[in-house]
N, C-alpha and C positions, 0 to 999 in steps of 0.2 A: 746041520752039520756042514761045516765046510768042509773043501774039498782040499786036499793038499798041490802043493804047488812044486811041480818039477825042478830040479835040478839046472835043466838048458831054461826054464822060464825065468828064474831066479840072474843066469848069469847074462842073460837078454836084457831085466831091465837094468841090472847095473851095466852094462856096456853103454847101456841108452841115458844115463844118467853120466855116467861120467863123460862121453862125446857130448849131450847139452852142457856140461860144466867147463868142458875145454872149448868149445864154440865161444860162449860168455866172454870164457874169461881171452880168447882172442879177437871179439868183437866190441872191446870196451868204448863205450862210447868215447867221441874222440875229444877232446880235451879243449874247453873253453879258451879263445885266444887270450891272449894278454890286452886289453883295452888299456891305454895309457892315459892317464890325464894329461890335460894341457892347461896352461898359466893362458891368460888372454893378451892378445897382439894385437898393438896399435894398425891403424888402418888408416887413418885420414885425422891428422894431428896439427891443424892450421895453426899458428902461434896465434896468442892474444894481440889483440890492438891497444899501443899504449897508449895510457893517454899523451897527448903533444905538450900540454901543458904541464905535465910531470917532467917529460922528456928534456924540455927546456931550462925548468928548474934543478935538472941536473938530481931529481931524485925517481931513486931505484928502490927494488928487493925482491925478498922472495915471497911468493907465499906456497904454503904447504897443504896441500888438499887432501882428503880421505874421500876417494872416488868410490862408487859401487857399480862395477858395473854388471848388468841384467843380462839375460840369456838371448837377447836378441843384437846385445855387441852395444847397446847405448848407455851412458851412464841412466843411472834411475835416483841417484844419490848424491851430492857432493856437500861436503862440511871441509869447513878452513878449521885445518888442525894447528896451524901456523901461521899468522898476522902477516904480512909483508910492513906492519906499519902503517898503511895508507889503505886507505878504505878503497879509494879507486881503483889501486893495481891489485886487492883484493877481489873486487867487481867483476873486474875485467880477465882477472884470473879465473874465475866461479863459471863469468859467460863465455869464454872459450874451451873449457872444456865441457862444458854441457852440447856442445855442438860436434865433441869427436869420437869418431866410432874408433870400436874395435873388434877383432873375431872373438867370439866369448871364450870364456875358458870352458873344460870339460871337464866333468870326471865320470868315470865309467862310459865313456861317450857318448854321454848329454849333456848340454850347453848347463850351465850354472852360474847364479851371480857369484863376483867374489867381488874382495874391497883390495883396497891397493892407493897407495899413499904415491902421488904426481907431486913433486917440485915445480914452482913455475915461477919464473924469475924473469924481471924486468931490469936491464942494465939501459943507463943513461947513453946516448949515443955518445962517442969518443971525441967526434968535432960537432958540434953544434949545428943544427942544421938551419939555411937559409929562412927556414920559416919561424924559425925560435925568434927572430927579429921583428917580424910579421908582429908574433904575439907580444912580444916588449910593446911594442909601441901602442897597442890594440888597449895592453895591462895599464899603460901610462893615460890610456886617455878617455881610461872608465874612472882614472882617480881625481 
């Protein structure tokens, strides 16, 4: 047979239960910060080298790349989504950005790749430069 339970025992443990439940509920754990993501940031963006022989021929453009870049800030990826037209300033587009870092992007803040489409565009110099003459004559006299 159990024993019956008091009156003052009864209003003890609800006392004690409802000060653990106000304790709780003023001890809530405290609220995970906001981690923001980030987009990745060029770091060290050397232009490509044109070629001199395009330069001279007074031809240009662009090409259009679909970069990937990895969590260590290198690209790990690059495809031509856009032809500049010429295979060279193609090239030279492809090997210049394969040599430029950036801080990776993040989300939840950890580093992650993401992909990201670079423009890179070669413009013919405005005045011609002294060695464009160099190669004329160099061009005249392998014909």
């Amino acid at each position: 047979m159990t024993s019956p339970v008091s009156l003052p025992s009864l209003r003890i443990v609800a006392a004690t239960v409802a000060l653990c439940a106000s304790l709780a509920a003023c001890k809530k754990p405290a609220e995970e910060p906001i981690i923001r993501s980030t987009e990745p940031l060029a770091v060290s963006t050397p232009p490509p080298t044109y070629p001199m022989e395009l330069g001279c021929e007074d031809i240009g453009g662009t090409a259009v790349l679909k970069v990937v870049i990895g969590v260590e800030g290198k690209p790990t990826d690059i495809r031509i989504v856009q032809t500049s037209k010429t295979k060279q300033l193609d090239d030279a587009a492809v090997a210049a950005v394969r040599g430029w870092t950036f801080r990776a992007a993040t989300r939840a803040g950890k580093p992650t790749p993401v992909s990201i489409q670079v423009p890179v565009t070669f413009a013919p110099p405005a005045v011609r430069p002294e060695s464009c003459f160099v190669y004329d004559e160099e061009k005249k006299n392998k014909l």
